[in-house]
N, C-alpha and C positions, 0 to 999 in steps of 0.2 A: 832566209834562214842563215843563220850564222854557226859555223865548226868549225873547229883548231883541226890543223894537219903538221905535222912537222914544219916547226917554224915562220909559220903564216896563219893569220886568220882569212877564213875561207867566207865570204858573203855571197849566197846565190840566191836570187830573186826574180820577180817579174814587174817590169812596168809597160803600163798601155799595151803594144804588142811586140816587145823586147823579154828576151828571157836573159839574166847576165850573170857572172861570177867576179865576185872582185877579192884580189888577193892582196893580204895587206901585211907588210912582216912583223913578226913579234917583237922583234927589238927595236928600240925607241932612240939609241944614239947610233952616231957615223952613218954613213949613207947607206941605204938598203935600197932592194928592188923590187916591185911588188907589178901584178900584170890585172889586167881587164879584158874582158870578154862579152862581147854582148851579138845577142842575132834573133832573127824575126820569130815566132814562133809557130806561124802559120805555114812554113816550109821548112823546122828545124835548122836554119840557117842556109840552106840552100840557096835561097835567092838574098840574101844578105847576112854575113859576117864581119863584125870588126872584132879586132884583137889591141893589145898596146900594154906597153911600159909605163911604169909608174915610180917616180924615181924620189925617195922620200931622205931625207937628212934629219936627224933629230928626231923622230917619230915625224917629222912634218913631211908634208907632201909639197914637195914645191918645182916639180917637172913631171912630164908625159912626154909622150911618142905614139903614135899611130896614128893620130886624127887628128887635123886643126882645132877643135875644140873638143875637149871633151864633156860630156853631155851631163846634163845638172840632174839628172836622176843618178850617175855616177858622185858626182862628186857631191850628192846628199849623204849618200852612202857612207864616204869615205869618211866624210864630215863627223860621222857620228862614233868614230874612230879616231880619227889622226885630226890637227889643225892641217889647213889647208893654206895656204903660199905661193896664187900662181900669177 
């Protein structure tokens, strides 16, 4: 599901057994910050949580933080938003 909140588009979804939110800023030049969230949904994140940074220039995504990689049902997501640069 995709909704606008002040200055970010909001994408929350489910894959396989992940429930996530990925936040993507609305402005498209100079560098913005945008975050991601994803956790099991069979414990409401209880027994697993990740969170991270998302660090976009130019509308483009071209850094993270949280995880060594981040995971390709994220960044389909994001894909279908911003170009991607990592």
């Amino acid at each position: 599901m995709k909704r606008t909140r002040m200055n970010y588009i909001t994408l929350d979804g489910t894959f396989k057994k992940w429930l996530y939110t990925i936040n993507i800023p609305d402005e498209t030049f100079g560098i913005e910050y945008g975050s991601f969230d994803y956790w099991d949904e069979a414990t409401d994140g209880d027994k697993e949580y990740i969170n991270g940074s998302l660090t976009f220039e130019d509308g483009e995504l071209f850094a993270y933080d949280g995880v060594n990689a981040l995971p390709d049902f994220i960044i389909k997501e994001i894909a279908k938003h911003r170009k991607i640069n990592l």
